[in-house]
N, C-alpha and C positions, 0 to 999 in steps of 0.2 A: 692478166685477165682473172686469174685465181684468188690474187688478191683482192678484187675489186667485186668477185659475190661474195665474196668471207664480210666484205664492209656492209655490201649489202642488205644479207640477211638478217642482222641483228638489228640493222638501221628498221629495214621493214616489220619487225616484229614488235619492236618498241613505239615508232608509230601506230601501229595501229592499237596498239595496247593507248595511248595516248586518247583514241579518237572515241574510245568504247564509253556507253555511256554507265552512269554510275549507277551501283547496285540500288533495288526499292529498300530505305531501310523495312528490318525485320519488326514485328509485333512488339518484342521486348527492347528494343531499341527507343520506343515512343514513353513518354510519361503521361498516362490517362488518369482522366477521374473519372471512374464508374457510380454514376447513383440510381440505383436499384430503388423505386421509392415506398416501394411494398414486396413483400414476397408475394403477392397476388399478380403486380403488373409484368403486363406481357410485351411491355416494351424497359428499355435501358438506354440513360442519357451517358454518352461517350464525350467527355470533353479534354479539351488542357488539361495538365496537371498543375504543374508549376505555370507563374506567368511567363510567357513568352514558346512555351514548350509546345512543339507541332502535333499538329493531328494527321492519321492517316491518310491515305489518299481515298476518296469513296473507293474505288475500285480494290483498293486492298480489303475493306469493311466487310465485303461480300465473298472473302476468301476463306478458305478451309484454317488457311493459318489463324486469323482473325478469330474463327469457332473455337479453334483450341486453346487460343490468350484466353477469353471469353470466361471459358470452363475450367479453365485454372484462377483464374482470379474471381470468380462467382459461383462458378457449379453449376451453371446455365450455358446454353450456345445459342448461335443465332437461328431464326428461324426464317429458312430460307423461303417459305412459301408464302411471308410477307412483305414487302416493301420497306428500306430503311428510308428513313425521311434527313433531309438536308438540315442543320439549322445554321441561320444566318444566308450570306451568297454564295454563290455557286463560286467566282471568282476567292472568296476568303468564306472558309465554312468555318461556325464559334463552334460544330459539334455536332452531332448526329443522334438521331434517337434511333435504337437496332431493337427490331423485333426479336423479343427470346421466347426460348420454352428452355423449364427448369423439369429435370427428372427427378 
């Protein structure tokens, strides 16, 4: 009987470690192209970097992480009191345009 939770338990931890779904990649894990098309505009096209290179998920774009790639890589964050817009479909998005404000 002693033997048989000792199997148990590793058996059941490794499972479920198995079952866990897998982490969001992080903001610097992605390769974007930022183009900023003025220092005036109040928006930012977020696309692919490289070909084939993924884009975030919307719901990450509207994250605090996302503000702070944002502002490391431009010196702008997003501005959350405007709407980011989708480009391309919803199913396959080519990029997104992020409302910013620049300090």
């Amino acid at each position: 009987m002693r033997v048989t939770r000792l199997i148990l338990i590793p058996m059941a931890v490794a499972l479920s470690a198995c079952g866990a779904s897998p982490e969001t990649p992080q903001m610097g894990a992605f390769d974007l192209n930022l183009t900023h098309p003025s220092p005036n505009a109040t928006y930012i096209r977020v696309a692919p970097g490289a070909g084939g290179a993924g884009l975030p998920l919307p719901q990450q774009i509207l994250t605090p992480e996302f503000s702070a790639y944002l502002r490391q890589q431009t010196g702008c964050v997003r501005d959350a009191s405007r709407p980011t817009a989708l480009l391309g479909s919803r199913a396959m998005p080519a990029g997104y345009m992020v409302p910013i404000t620049c300090a």
